[in-house]
mmJSON file of the N, C-alpha and C atoms, coordinates in Angstrom:
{"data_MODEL":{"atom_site":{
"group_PDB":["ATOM","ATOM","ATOM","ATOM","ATOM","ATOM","ATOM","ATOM","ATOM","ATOM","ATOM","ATOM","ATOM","ATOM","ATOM","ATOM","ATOM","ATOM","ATOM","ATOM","ATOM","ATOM","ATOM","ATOM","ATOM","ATOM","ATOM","ATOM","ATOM","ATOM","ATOM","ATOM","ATOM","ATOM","ATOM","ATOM","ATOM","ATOM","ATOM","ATOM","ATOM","ATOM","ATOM","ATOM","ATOM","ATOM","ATOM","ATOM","ATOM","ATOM","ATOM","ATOM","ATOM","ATOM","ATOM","ATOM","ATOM","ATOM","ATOM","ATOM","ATOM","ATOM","ATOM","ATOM","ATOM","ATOM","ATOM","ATOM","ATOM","ATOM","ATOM","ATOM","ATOM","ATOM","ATOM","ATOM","ATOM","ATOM","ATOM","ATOM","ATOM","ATOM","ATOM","ATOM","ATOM","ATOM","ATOM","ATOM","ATOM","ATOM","ATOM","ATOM","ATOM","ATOM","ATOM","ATOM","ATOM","ATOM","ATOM","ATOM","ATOM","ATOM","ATOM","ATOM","ATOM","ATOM","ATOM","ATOM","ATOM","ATOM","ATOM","ATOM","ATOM","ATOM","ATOM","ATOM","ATOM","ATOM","ATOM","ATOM","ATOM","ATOM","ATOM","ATOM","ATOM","ATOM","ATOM","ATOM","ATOM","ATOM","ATOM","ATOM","ATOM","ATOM","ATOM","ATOM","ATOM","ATOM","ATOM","ATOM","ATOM","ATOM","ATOM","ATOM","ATOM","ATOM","ATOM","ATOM","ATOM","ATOM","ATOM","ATOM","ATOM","ATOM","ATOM","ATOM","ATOM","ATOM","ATOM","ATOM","ATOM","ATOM","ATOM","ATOM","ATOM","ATOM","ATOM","ATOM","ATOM","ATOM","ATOM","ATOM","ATOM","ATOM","ATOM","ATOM","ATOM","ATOM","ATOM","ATOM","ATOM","ATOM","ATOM","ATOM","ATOM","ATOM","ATOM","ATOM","ATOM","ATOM","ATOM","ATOM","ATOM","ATOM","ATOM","ATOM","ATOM","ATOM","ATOM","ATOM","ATOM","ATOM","ATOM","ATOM","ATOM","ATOM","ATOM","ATOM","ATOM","ATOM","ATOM","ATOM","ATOM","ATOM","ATOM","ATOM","ATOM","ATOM","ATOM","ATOM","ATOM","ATOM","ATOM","ATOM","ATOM","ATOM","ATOM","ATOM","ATOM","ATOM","ATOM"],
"id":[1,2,3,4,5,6,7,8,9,10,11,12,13,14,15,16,17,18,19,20,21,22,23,24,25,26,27,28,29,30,31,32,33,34,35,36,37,38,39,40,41,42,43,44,45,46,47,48,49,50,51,52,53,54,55,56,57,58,59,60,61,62,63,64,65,66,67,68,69,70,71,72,73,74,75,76,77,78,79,80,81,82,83,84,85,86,87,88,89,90,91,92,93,94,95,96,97,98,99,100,101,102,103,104,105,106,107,108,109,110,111,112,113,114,115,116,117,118,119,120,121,122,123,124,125,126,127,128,129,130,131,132,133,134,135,136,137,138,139,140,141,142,143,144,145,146,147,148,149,150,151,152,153,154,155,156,157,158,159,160,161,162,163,164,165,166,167,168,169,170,171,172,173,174,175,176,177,178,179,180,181,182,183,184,185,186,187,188,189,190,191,192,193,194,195,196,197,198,199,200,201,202,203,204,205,206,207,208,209,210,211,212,213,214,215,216,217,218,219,220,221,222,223,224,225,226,227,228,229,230,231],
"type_symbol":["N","C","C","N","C","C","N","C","C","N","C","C","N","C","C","N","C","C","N","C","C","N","C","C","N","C","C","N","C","C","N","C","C","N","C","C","N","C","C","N","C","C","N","C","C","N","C","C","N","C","C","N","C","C","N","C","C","N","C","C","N","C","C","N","C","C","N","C","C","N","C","C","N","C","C","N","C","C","N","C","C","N","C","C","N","C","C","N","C","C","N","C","C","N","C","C","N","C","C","N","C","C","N","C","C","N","C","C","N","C","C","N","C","C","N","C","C","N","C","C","N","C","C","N","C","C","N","C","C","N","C","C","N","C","C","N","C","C","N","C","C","N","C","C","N","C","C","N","C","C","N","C","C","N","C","C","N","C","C","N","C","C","N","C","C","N","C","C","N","C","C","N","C","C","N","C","C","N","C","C","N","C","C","N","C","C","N","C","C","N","C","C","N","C","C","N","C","C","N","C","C","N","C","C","N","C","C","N","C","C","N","C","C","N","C","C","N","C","C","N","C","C","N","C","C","N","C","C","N","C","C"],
"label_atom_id":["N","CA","C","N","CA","C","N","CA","C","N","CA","C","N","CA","C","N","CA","C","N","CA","C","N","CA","C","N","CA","C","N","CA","C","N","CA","C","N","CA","C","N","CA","C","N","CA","C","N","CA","C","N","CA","C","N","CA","C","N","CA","C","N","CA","C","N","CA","C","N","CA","C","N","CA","C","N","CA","C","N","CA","C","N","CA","C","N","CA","C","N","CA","C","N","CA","C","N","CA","C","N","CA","C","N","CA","C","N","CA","C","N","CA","C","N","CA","C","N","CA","C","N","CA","C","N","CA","C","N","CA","C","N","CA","C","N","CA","C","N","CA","C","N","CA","C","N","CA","C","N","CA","C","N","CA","C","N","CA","C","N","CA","C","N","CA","C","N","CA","C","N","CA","C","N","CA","C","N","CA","C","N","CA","C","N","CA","C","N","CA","C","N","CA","C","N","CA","C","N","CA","C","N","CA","C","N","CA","C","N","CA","C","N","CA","C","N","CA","C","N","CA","C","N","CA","C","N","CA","C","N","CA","C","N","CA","C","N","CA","C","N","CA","C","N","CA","C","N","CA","C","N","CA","C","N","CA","C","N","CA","C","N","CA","C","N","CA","C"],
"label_alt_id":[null,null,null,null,null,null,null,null,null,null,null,null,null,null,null,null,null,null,null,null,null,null,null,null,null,null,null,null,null,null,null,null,null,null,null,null,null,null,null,null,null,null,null,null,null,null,null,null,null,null,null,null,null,null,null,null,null,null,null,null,null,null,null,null,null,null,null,null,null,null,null,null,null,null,null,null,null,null,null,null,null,null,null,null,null,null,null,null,null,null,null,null,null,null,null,null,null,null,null,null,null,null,null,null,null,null,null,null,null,null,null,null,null,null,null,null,null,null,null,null,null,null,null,null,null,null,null,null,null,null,null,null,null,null,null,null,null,null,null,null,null,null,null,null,null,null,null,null,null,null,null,null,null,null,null,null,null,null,null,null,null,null,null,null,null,null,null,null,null,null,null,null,null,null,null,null,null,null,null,null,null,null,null,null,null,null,null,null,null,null,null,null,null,null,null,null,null,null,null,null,null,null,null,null,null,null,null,null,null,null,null,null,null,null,null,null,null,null,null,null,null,null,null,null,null,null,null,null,null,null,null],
"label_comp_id":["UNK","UNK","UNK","UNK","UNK","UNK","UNK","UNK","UNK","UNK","UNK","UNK","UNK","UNK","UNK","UNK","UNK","UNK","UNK","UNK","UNK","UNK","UNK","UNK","UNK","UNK","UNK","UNK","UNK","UNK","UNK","UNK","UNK","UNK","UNK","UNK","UNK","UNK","UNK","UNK","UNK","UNK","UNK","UNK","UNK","UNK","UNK","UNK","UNK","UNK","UNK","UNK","UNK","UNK","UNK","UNK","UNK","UNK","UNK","UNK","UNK","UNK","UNK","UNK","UNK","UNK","UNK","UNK","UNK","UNK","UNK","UNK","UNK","UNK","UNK","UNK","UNK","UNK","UNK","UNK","UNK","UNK","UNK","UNK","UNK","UNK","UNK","UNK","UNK","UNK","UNK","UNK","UNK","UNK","UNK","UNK","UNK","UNK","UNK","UNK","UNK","UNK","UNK","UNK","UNK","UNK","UNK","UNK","UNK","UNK","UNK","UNK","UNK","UNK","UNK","UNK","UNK","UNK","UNK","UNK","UNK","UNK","UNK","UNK","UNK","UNK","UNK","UNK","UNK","UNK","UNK","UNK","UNK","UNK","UNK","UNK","UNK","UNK","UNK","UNK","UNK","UNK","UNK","UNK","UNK","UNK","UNK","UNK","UNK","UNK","UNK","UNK","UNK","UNK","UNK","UNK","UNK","UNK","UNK","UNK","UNK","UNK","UNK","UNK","UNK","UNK","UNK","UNK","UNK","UNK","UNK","UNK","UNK","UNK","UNK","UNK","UNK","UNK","UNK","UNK","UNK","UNK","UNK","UNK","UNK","UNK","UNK","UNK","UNK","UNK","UNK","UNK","UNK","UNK","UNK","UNK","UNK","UNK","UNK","UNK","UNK","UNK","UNK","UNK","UNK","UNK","UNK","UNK","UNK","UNK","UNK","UNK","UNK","UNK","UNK","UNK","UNK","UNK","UNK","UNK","UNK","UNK","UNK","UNK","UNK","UNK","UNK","UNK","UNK","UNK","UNK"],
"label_asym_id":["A","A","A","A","A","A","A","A","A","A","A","A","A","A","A","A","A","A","A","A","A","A","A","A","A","A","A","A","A","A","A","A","A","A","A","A","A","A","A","A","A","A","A","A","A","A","A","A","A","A","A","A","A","A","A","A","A","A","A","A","A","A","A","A","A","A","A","A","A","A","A","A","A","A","A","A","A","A","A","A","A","A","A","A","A","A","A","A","A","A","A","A","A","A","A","A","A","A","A","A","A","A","A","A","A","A","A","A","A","A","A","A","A","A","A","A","A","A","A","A","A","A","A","A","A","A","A","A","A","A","A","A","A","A","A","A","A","A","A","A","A","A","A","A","A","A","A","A","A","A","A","A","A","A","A","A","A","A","A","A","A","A","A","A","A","A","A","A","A","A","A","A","A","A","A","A","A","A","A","A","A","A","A","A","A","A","A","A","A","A","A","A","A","A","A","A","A","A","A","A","A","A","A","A","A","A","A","A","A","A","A","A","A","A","A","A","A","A","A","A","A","A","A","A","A","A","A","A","A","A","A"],
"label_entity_id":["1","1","1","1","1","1","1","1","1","1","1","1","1","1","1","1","1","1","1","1","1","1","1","1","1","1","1","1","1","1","1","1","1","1","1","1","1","1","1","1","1","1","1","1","1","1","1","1","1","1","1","1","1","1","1","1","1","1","1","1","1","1","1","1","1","1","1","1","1","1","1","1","1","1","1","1","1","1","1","1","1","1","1","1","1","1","1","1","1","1","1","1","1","1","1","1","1","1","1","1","1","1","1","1","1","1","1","1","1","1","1","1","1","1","1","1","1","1","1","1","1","1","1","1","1","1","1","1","1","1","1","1","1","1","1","1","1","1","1","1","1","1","1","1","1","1","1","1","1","1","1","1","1","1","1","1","1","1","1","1","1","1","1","1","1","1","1","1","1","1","1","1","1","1","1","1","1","1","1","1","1","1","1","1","1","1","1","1","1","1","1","1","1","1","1","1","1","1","1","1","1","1","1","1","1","1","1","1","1","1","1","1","1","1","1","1","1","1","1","1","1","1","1","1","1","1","1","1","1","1","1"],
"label_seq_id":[1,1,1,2,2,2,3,3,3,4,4,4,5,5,5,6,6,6,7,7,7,8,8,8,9,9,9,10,10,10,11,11,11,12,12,12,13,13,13,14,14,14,15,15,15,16,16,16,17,17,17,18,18,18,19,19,19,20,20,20,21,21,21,22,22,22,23,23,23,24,24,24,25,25,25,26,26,26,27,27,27,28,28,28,29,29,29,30,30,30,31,31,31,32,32,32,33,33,33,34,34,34,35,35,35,36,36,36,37,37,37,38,38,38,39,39,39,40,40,40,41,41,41,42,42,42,43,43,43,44,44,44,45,45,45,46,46,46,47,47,47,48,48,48,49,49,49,50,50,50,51,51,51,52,52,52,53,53,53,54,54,54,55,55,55,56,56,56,57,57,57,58,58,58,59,59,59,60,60,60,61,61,61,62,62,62,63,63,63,64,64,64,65,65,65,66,66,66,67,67,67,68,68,68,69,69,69,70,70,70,71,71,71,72,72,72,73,73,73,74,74,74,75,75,75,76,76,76,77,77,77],
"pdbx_PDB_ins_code":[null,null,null,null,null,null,null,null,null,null,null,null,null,null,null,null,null,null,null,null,null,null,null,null,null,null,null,null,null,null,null,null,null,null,null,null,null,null,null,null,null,null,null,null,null,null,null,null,null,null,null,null,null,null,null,null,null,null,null,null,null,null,null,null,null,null,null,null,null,null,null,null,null,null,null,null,null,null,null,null,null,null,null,null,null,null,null,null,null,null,null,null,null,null,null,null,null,null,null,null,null,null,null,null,null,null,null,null,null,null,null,null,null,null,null,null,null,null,null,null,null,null,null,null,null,null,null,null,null,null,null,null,null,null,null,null,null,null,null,null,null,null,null,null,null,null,null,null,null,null,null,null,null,null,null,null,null,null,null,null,null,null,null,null,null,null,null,null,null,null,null,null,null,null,null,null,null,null,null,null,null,null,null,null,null,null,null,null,null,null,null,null,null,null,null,null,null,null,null,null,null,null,null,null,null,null,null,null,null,null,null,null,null,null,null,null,null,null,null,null,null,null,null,null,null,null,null,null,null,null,null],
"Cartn_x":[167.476,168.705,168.37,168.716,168.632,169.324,168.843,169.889,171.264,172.224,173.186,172.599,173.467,173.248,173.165,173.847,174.159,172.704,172.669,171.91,170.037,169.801,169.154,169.099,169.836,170.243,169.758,170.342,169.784,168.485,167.59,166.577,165.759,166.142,165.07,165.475,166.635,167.297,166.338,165.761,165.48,163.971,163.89,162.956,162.239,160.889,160.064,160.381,160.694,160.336,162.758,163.182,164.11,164.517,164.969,165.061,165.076,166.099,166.173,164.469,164.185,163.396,163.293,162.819,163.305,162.422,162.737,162.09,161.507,160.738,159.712,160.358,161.691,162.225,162.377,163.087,163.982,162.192,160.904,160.166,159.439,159.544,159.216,160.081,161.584,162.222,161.821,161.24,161.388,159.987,158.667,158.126,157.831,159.195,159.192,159.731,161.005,161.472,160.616,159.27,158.442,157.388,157.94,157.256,158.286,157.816,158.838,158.692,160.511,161.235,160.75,160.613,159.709,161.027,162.144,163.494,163.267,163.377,162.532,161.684,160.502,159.039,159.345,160.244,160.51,160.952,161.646,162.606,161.784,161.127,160.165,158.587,158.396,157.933,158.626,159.275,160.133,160.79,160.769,161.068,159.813,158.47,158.146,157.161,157.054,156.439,158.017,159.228,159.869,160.241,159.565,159.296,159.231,158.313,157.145,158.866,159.01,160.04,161.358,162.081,163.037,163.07,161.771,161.547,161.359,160.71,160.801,162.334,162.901,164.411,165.326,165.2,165.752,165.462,163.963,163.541,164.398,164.027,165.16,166.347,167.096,168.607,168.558,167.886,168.258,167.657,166.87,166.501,167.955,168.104,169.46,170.375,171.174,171.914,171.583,170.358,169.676,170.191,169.568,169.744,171.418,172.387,173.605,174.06,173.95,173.756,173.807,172.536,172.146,172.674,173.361,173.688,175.303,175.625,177.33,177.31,176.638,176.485,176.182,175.368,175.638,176.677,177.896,179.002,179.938,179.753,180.895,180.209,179.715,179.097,180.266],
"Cartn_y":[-72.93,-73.664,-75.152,-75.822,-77.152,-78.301,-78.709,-80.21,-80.49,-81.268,-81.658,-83.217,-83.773,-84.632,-85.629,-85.793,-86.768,-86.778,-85.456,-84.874,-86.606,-85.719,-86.0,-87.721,-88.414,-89.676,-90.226,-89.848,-90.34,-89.894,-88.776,-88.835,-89.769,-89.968,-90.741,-92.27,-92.752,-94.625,-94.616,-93.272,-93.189,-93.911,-95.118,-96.146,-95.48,-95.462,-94.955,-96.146,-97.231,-97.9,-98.019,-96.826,-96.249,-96.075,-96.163,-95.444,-94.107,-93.309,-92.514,-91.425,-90.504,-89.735,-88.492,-87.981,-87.434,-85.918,-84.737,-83.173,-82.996,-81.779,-81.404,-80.539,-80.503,-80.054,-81.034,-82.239,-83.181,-83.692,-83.992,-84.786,-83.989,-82.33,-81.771,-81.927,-81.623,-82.395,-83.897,-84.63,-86.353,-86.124,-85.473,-85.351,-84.981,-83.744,-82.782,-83.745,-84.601,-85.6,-86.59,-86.332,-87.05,-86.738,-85.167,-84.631,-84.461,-85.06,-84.74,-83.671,-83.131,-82.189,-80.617,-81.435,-79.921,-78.67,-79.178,-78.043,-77.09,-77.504,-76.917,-76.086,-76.692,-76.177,-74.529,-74.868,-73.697,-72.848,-73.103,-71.732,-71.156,-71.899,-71.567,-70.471,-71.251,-69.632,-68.596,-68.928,-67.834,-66.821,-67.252,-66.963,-65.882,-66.416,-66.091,-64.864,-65.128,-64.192,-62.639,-62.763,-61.826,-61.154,-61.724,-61.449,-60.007,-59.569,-58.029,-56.864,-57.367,-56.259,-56.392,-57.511,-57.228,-56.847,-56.656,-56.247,-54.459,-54.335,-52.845,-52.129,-53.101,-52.821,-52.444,-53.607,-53.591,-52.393,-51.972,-50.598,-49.372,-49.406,-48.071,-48.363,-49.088,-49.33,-48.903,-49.311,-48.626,-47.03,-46.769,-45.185,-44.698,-45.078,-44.587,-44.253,-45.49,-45.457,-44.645,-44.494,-43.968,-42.532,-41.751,-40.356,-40.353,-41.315,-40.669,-40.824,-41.505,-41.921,-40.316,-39.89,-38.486,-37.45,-37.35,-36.41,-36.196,-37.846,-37.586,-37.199,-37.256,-37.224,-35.512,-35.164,-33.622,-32.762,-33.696,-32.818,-33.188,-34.052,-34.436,-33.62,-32.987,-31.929,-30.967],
"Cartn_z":[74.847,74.711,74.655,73.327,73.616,73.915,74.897,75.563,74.474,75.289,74.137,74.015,73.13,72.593,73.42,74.381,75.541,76.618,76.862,77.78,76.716,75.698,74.863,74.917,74.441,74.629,75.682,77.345,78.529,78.841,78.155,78.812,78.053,76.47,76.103,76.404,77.928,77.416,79.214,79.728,81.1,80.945,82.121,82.108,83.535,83.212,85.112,85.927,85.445,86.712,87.651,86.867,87.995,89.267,89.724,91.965,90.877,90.133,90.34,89.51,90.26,89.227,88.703,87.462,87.195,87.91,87.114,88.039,87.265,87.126,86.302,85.072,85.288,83.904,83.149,83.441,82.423,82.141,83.206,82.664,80.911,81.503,80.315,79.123,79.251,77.887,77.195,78.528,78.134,77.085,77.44,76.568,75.399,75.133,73.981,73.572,73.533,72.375,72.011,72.585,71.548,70.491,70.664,69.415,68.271,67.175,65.51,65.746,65.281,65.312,66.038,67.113,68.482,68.415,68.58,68.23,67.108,66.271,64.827,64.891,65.3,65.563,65.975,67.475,68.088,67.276,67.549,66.238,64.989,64.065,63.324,63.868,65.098,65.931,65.933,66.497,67.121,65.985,64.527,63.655,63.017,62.972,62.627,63.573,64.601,65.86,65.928,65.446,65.559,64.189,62.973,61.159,61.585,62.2,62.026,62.48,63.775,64.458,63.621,63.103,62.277,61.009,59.907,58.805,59.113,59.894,60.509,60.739,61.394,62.116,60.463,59.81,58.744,57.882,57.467,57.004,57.454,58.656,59.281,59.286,59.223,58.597,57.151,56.319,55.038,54.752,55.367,55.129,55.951,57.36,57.699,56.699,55.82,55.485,53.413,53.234,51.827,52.267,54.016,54.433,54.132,54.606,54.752,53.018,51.997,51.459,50.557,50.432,49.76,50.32,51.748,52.109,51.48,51.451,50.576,49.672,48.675,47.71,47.327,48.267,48.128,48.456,49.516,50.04,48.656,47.971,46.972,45.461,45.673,44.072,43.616],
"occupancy":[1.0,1.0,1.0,1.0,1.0,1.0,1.0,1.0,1.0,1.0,1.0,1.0,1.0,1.0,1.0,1.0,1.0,1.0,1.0,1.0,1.0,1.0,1.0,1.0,1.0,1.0,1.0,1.0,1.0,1.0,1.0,1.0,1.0,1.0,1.0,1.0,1.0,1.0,1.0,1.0,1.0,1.0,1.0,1.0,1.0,1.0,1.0,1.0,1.0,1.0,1.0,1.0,1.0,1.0,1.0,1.0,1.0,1.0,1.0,1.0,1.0,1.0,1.0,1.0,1.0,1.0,1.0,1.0,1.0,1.0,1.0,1.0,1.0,1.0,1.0,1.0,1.0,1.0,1.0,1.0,1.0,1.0,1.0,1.0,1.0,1.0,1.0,1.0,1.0,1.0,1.0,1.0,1.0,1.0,1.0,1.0,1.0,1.0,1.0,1.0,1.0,1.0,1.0,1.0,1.0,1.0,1.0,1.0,1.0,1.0,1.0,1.0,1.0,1.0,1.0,1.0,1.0,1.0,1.0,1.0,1.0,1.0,1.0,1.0,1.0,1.0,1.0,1.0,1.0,1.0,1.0,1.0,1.0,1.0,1.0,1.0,1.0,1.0,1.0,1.0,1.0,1.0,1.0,1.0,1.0,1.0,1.0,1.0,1.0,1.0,1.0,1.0,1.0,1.0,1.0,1.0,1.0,1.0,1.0,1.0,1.0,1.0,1.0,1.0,1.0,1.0,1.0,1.0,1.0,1.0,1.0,1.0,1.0,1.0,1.0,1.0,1.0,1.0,1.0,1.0,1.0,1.0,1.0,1.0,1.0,1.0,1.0,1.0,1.0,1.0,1.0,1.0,1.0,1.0,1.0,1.0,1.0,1.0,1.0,1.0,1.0,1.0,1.0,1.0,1.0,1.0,1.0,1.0,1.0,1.0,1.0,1.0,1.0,1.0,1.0,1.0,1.0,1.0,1.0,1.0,1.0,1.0,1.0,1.0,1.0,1.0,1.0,1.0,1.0,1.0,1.0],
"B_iso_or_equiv":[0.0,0.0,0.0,0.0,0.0,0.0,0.0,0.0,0.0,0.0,0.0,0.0,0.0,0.0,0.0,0.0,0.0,0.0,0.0,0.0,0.0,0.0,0.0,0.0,0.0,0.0,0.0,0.0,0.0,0.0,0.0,0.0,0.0,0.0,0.0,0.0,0.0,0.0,0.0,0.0,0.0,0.0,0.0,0.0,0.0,0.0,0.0,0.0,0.0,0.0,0.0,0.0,0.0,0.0,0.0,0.0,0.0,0.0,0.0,0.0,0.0,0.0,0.0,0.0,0.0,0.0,0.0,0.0,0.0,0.0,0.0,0.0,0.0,0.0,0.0,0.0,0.0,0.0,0.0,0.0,0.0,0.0,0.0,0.0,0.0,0.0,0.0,0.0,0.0,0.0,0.0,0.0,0.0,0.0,0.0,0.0,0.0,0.0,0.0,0.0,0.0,0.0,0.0,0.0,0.0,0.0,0.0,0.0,0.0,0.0,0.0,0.0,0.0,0.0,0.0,0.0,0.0,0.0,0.0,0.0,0.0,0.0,0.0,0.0,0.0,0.0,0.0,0.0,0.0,0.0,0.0,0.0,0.0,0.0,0.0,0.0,0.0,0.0,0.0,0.0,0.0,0.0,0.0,0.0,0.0,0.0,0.0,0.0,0.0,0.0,0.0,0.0,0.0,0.0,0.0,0.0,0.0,0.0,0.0,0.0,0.0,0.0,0.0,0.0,0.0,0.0,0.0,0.0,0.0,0.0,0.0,0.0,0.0,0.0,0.0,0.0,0.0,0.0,0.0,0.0,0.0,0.0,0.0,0.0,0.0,0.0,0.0,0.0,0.0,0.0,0.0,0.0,0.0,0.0,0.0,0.0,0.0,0.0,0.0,0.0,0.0,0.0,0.0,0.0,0.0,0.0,0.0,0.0,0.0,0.0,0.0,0.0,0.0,0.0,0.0,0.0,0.0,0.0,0.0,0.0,0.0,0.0,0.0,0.0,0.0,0.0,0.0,0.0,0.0,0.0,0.0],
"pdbx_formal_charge":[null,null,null,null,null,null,null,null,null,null,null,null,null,null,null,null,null,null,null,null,null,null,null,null,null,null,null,null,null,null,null,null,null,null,null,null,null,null,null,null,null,null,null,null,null,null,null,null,null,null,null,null,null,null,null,null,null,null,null,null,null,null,null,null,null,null,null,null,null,null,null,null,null,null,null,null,null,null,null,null,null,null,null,null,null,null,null,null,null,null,null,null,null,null,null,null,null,null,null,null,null,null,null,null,null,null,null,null,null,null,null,null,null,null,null,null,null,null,null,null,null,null,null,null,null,null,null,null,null,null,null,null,null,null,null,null,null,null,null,null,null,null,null,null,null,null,null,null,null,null,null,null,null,null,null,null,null,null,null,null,null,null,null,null,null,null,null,null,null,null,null,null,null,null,null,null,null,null,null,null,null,null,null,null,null,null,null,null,null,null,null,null,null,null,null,null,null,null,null,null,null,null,null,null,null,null,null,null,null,null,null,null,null,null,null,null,null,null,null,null,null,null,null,null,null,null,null,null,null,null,null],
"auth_seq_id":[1,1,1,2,2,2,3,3,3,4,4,4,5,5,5,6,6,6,7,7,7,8,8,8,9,9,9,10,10,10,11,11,11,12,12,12,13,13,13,14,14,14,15,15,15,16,16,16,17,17,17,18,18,18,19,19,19,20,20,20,21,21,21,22,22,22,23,23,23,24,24,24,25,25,25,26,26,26,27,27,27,28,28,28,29,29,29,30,30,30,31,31,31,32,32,32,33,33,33,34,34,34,35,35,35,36,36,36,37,37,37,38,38,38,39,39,39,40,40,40,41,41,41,42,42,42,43,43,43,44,44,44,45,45,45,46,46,46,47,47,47,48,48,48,49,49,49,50,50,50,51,51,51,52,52,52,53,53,53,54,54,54,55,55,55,56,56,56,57,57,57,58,58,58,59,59,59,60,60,60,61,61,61,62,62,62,63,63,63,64,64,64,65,65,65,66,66,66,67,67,67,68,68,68,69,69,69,70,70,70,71,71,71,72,72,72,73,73,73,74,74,74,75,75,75,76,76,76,77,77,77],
"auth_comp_id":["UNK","UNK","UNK","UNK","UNK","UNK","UNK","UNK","UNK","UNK","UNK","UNK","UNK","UNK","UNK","UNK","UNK","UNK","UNK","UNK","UNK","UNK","UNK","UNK","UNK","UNK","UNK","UNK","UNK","UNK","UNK","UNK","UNK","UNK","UNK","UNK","UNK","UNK","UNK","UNK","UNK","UNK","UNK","UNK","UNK","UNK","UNK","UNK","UNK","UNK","UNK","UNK","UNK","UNK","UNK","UNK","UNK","UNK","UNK","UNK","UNK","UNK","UNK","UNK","UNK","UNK","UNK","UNK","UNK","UNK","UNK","UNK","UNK","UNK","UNK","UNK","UNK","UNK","UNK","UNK","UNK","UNK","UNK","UNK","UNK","UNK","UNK","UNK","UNK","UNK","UNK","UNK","UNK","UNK","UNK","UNK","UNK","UNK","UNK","UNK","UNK","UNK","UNK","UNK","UNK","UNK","UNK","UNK","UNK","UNK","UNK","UNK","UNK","UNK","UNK","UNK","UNK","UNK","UNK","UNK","UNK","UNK","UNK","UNK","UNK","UNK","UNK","UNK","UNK","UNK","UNK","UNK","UNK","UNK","UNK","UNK","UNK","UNK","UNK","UNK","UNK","UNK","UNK","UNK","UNK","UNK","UNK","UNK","UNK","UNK","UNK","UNK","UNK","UNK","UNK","UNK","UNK","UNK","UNK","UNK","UNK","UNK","UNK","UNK","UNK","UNK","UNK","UNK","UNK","UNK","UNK","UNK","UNK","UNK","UNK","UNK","UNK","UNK","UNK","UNK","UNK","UNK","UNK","UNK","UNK","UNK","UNK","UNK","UNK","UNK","UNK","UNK","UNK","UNK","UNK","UNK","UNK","UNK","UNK","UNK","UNK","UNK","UNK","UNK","UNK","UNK","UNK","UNK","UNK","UNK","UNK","UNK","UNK","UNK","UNK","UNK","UNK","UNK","UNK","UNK","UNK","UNK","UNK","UNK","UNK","UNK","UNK","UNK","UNK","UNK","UNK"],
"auth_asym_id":["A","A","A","A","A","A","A","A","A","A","A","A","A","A","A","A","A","A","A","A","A","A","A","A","A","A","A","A","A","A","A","A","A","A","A","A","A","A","A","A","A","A","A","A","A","A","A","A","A","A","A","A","A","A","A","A","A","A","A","A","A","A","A","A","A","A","A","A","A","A","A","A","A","A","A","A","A","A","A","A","A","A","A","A","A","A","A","A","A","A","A","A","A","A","A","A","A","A","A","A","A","A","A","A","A","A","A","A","A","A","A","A","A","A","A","A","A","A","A","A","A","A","A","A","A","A","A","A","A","A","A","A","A","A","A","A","A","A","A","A","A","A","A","A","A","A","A","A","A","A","A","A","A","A","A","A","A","A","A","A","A","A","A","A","A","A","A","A","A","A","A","A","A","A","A","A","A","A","A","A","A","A","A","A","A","A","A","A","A","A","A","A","A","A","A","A","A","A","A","A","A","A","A","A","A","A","A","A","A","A","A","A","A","A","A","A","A","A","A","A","A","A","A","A","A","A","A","A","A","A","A"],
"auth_atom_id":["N","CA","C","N","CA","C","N","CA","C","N","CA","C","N","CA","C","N","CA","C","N","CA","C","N","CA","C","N","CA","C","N","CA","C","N","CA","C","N","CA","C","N","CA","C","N","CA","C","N","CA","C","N","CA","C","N","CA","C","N","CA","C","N","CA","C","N","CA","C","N","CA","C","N","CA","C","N","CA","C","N","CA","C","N","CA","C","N","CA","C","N","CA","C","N","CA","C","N","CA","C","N","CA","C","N","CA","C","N","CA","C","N","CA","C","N","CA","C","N","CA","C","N","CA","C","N","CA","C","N","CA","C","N","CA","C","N","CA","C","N","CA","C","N","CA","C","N","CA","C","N","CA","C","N","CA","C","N","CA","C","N","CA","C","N","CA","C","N","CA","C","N","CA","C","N","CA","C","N","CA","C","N","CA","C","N","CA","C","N","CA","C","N","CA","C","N","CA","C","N","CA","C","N","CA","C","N","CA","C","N","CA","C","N","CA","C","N","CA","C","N","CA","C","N","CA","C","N","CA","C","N","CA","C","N","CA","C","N","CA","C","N","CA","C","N","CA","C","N","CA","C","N","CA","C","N","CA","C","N","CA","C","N","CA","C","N","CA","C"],
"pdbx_PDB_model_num":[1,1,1,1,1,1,1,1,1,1,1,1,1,1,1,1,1,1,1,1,1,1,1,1,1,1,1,1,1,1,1,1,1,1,1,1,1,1,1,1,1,1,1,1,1,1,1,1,1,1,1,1,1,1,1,1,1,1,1,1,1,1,1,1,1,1,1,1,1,1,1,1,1,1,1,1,1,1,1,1,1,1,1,1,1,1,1,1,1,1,1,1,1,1,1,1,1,1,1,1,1,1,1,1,1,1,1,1,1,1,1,1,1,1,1,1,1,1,1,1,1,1,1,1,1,1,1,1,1,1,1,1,1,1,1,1,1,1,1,1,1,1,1,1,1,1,1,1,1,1,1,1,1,1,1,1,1,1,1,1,1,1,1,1,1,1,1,1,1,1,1,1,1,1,1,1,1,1,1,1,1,1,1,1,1,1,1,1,1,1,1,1,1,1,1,1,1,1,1,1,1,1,1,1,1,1,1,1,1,1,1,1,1,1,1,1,1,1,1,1,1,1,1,1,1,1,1,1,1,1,1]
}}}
């Protein structure tokens, strides 16, 4: 889930030399917004590490629907 926009905004206007500091989550966001388009990045993994199981998924959806498919086709002769 990524930060909103606001969220986004204050971590990158957040100066160390603060009272307040930040946790080891926001410091890990403060660093990801300094990688070009790290949001992206993700998803493009994530896209492509889950390619294999939904091209499979998708296969057996259409033989599913090829089986019901031929089977109408024989009740309607």
């Amino acid at each position: 889930m990524a930060p909103t926009k606001k969220e986004e905004r204050r971590l990158k206007e957040y100066k160390n030399d603060s009272p307040f500091k930040l946790g080891p989550a926001e410091r890990f966001l403060k660093a990801v917004f300094d990688i070009p388009f790290a949001f992206k990045r993700v998803d493009t993994m994530l896209y492509v590490a889950n390619f294999g199981s939904e091209v499979e998924y998708l296969k057996s959806s259409f033989d599913t629907l090829e089986a019901q498919a031929l089977v109408s086709a024989v009740k309607f002769k």
